[in-house]
N, C-alpha and C positions, 0 to 999 in steps of 0.2 A: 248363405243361410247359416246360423247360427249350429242351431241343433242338426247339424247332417245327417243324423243317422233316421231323423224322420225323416227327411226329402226324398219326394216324387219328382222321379225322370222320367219315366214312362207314362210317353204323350197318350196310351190307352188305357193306363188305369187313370190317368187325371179325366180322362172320358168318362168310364165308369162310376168315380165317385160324383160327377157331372150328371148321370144318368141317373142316378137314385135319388133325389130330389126337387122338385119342379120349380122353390125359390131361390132366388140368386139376391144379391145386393150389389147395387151399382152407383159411384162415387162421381157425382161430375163437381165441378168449380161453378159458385154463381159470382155475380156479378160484384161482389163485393170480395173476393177473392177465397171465402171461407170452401170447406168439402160440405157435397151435399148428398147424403145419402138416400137411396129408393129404393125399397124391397122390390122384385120384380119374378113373376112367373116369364120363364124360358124355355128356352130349346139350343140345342146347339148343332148346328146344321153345317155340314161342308167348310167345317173349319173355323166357323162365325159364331159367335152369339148373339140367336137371334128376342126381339121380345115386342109385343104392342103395349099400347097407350093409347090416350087420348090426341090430338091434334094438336092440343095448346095445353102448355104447361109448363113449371120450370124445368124440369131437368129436358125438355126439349129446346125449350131458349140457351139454356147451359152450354149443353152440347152443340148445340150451334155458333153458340161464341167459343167457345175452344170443347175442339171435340177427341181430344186427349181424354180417356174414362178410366176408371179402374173397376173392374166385373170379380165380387168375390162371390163363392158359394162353401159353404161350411155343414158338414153332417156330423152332430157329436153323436158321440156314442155312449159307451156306459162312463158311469161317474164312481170315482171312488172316493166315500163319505169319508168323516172323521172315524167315524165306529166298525171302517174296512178294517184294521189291524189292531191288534189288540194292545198297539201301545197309545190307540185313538190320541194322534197328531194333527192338530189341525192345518198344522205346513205338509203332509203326506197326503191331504185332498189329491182328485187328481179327476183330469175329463178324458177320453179317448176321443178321439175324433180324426175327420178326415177333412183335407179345407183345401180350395184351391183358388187361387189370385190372377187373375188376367189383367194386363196393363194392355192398353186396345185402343184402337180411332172408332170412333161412332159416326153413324151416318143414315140419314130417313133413306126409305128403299122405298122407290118410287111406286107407286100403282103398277100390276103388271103380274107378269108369273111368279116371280120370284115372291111378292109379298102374299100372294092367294096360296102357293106353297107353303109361307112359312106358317100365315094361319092355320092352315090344316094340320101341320106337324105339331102345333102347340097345342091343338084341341088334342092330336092322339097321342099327345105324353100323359095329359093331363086327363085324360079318357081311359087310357089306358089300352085301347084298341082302334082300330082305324074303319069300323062297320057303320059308319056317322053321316047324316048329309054334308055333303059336301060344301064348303063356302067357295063360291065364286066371285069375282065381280061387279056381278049383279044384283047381289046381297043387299038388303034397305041400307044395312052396319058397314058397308067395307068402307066409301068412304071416310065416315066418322072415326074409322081408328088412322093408326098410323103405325109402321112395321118398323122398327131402327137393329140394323147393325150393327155389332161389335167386332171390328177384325183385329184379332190380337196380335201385338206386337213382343210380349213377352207371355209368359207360362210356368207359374212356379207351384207347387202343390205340398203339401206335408199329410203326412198320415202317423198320427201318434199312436203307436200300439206297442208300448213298452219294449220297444228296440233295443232302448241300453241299458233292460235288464238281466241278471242271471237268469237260463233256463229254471233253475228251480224257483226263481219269486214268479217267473209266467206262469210255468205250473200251479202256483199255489192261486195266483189271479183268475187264472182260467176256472179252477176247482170253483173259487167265490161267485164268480160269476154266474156259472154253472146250476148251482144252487140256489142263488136270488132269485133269478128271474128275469127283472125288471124291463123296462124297455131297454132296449141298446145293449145290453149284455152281450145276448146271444151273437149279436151281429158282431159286435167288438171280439167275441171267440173265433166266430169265422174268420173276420180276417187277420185274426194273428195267427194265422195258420192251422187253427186246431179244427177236426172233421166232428164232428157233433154224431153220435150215435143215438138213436129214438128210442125210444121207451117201449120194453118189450115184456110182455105181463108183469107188467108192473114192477120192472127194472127202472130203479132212476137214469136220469137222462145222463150221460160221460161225451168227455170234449177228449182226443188222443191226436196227436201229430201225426 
């Protein structure tokens, strides 16, 4: 990896930024040798990634003729515009974010516990709690879908959060951000380590290490 001082090694924060969002994208090869890319809602269960589909369709013929995948998921964070710095550079843009790459074998997961499992787990990521009827079975739907497998064979991750900056330009990032707002800001402060402090009569909001 190029930029090392973004790279993720730790196989439980590559989980975590895994768990904070329910799309993934997954690359197979068609038949004429080009990459063929599928947004896909997932789960990632006892090592796997897991996800449903229809019965018939390309990236299940894909995967079937060579079932070498590549499973990426990417969470950006805040953006920093031209009009962040006040010498507004349009080469000093910049995105935060968190991404993670899985090179993996794919494989349909037959009828059975395992796929009435992994259905359930994908309703409750994507539920957000597990107090739901149950899919069994027995279901009109179960077998009209089809459950596939990713077991990964590699694991690489990056998390861009101005790592090989000076303390003081994070400081001053943090400060911008702090006071924007916007979506992804606050989260991009959390994880570059700064603790967010609440608004206490009417104290603006402070990020501190």
């Amino acid at each position: 990896m190029r930029r090392k001082y973004a790279e993720v090694t730790d196989v439980n924060e590559m989980l975590r930024i895994m768990s904070t969002t329910n799309i993934g994208r997954m690359s197979t090869i068609d038949e004429e040798g080009y990459p063929y890319i599928t947004p896909l809602n997932f789960v990632f269960h006892e090592g796997c990634v897991y996800f449903h589909c229809a019965n018939k369709g390309e990236k299940l013929d894909n995967l079937t003729r060579c079932p070498k995948v590549c499973f990426e998921v990417d969470v950006p964070l805040a953006y920093l515009e031209v009009d962040f710095t006040p010498e507004k550079d349009p080469c000093c843009t910049h995105q935060y974010y968190h991404c993670v790459i899985i090179r993996g074998i794919a494989r349909v997961v037959p009828d059975g516990e395992m796929k009435t499992a992994v259905l359930n787990l994908l309703v409750a990521k994507h539920e957000g709690k597990s107090d739901f009827p149950a899919i069994t079975s027995a279901h009109v739907k179960y077998k009209a879908c089809c459950v596939v497998e990713i077991k990964p064979v590699y694991m690489t991750a990056k998390s861009d959060l101005a790592q090989n900056k000076s303390q003081d330009d994070r400081d001053f990032v943090v400060e911008c951000l702090v006071r924007r707002g916007l979506p992804g800001d606050l989260e991009a402060v959390r994880d570059m380590g700064y603790k967010l402090e609440s608004n206490v009569g009417g104290v603006p909001l402070t990020a501190k290490l």
